[in-house]
N, C-alpha and C positions, 0 to 999 in steps of 0.2 A: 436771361440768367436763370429763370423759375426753370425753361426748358434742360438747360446743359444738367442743371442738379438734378432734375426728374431721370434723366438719363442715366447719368451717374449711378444713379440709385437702383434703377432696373439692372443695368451693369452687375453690381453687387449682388442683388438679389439673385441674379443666373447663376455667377459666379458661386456663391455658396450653395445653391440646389444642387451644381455639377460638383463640388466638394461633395456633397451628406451622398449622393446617390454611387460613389463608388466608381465614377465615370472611367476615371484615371486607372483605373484595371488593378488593384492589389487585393487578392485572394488571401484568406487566411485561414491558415492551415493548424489545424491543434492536436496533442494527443493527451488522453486523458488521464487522471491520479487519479485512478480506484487504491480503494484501500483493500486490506485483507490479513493474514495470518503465514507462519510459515508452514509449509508441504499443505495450502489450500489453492483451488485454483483462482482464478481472476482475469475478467475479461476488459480488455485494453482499445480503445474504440479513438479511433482518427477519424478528424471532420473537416470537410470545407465549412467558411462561412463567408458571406461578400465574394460567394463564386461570380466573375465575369464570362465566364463558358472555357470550357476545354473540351478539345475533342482526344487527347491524352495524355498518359503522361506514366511516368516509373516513379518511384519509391520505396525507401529502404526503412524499416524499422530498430534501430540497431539495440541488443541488449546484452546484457552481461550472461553469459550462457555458463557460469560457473555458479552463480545464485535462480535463476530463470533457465525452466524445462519447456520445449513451446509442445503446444496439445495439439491447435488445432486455429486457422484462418478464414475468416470469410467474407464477403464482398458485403459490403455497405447497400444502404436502399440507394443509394445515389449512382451504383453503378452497377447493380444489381442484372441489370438488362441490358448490358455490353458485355465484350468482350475482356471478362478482364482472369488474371489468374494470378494465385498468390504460391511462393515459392520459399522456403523455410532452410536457412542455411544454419547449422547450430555451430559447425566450426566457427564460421566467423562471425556469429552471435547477430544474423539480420535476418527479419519477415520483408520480403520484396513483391511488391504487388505493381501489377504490370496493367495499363489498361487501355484501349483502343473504340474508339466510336466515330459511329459513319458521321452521327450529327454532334452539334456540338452538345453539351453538358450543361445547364444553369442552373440546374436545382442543387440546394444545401444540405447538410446533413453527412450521414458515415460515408464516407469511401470502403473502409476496411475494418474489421473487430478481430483481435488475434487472443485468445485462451493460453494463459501461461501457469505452471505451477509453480507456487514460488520452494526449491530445496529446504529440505529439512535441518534445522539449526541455522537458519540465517537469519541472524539477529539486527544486521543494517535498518537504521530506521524508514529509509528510503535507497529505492533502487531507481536510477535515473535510465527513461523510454530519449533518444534522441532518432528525429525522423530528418531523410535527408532527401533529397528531391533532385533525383541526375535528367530528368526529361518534365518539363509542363506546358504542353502546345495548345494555341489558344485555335491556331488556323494552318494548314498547308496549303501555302501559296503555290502558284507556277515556280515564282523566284528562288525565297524563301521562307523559311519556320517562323511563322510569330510566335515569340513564348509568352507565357502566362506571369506575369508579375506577384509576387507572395511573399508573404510573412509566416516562421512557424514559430510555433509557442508548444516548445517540447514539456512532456510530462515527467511523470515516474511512479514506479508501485510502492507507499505508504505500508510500511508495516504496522502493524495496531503491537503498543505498547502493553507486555505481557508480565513484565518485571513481578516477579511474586504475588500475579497472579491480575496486576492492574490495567484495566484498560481503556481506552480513548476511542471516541467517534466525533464526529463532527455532522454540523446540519446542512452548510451553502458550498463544504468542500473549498472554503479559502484561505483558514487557518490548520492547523496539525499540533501536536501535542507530540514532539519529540524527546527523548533521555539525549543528557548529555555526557558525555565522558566521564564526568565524576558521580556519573549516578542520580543528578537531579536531573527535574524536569524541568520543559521551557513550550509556551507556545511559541508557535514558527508560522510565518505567511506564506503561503501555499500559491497564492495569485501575483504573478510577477505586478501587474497593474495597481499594485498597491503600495510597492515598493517605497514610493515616495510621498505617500500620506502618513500623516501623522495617526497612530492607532493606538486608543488606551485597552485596559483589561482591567475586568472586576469578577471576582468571586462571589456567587448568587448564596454563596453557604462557608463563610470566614473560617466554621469550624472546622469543617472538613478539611480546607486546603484557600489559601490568599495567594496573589499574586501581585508581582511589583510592577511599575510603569515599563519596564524593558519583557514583562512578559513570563519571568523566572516564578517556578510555583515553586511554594513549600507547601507539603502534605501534612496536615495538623488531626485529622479523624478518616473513618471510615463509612463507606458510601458510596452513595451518587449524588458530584457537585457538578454544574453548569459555570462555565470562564467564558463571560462572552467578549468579544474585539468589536468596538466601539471607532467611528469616524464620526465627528463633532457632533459626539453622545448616539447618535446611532447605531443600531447594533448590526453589527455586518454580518457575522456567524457567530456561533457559539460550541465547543466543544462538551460534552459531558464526557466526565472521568470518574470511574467507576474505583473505588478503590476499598477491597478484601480486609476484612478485619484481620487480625493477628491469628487467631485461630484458624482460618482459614489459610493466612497465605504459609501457616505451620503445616496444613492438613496437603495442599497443592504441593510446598515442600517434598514432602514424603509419598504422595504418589510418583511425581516429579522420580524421585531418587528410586522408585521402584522397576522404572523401563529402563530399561536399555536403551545406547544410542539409536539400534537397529530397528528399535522399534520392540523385540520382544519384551517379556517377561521376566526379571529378576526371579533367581530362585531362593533369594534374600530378602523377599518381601517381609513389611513389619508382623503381618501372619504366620506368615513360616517361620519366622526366628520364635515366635512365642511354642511354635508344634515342636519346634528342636529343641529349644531350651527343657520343654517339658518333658520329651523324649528321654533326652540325657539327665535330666536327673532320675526320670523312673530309670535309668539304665545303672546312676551309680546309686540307687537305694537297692537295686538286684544285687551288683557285685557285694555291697556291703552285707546284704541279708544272707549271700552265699560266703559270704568270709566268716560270719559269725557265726553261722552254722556248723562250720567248718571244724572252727576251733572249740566248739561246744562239744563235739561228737571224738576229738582229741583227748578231752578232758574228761569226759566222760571212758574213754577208750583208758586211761592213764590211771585213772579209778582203780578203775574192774581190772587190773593188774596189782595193784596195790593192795 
């Protein structure tokens, strides 16, 4: 009886080592949420991790080519020394990267980093990376193709919150600091794997700006306050939000109002209007100095007839 359980037990014991070690072949595939600014650029980095080997495979980057300009691609350290080539289609808004090796692949890390600019006036708080996978060969048999078993965990480019002048960063990249529709703000979970933990939030500086159990800030002062997200009182990440006093987000205002969409110069700047204003009055204290002159040298004339 001691024997059958002792067996048992090693049983299990294998059984779980072959689980933790990844045996069962699922690769996981991710792309990354950099944050940034708009018309700034931003580098977008896909990764294996729990690689089982490939010796190749295709994939597609897809993005929104009406908010996203693409710069420029390049091959990851993981496939760095293959044969692989990346190919930029902006009509139909996808970075495809193509890659072939004599031997197989194990190592983790970048497949591919692609350089995007994000268009100017795009105000979306998030712009959503979805990666898709038409070929992942683990082996070419005589017979046929073993594929590669995978999970992907798509990203997207984080705009930083600019609203009159305010702005958000984050430290672990698992929470974000989104505007919503009506103009307030909310943190947002950025990490699918959290989805279903329970997450509190506290404000490090009450004055500045509180937050409720669903995440919802009210801004109360000016500064830099720290919200951090919390799983059974721990702290997971923490955003700081920077938010411009009044005079300032009056001053941003007004340069704001001074460009143009195009990016030029207004020739309305609050400068110029003080050089014209002054212009035109010394222009009507001339007409007037010449009117009065005018009629002084009438009267004078009107005299010396008299």
């Amino acid at each position: 009886m001691k024997y059958r359980i002792s067996k048992i037990f090693v049983v299990i014991c294998i059984f779980s080592i072959i689980l933790s070690t990844n045996v069962f072949g699922v690769a996981n595939l991710s792309v990354s949420s950099p944050t940034t600014k708009a018309g700034q650029e931003v580098t977008v980095d896909i990764s294996i991790n729990d690689n089982t080997g490939f010796v190749g495979y295709q994939m597609e980057l897809y993005y929104d080519s009406n908010k996203l300009e693409y710069i420029s691609g390049s091959n990851g350290e993981v496939v760095s020394s293959k044969l692989a080539i990346i190919s930029n289609n902006e009509e139909k808004g996808s970075v495809k990267q193509a890659c072939v090796s004599a031997d197989v692949v194990n190592s983790n890390g970048k497949l591919m980093s692609v350089i995007f600019k994000v268009k100017e006036n795009i105000t979306d708080g998030k712009i959503p990376l979805e990666l898709k996978m038409s070929e992942f060969i683990n082996d070419i048999g005589e017979e046929q193709v073993v594929d590669v078993e995978y999970n992907i965990s798509n990203g997207a480019i984080v705009l930083q919150i600019e609203e009159g002048g305010l702005t958000s960063s984050t430290t672990n990249d698992k929470i974000e600091i989104v505007k919503n529709e009506d103009g307030s703000f909310k943190v947002n979970v950025k990490d699918n794997s959290l989805n279903n933990k329970k997450i509190t939030y506290r404000s490090l500086d009450e004055t500045k700006a509180i937050v409720d159990e669903n995440g919802n800030i009210t801004i109360l002062g000016n500064g830099d306050v720290e919200i951090e997200a919390l799983i059974d009182d721990e702290v997971i990440d923490k955003a700081t939000l920077s938010i411009p006093t009044d005079e300032e987000i009056n001053e941003l205002n007004i340069l704001n109002q001074e460009e143009n969409v195009d990016g030029s110069l207004s020739l309305f700047t609050r400068k110029n209007i003080y050089i014209i204003i002054a212009i035109v009055v010394i222009i009507v204290f001339v007409i007037i100095g010449i009117i009065l002159l005018k009629r002084k040298k009438e009267r004078k004339m009107k005299n010396e007839k008299k």
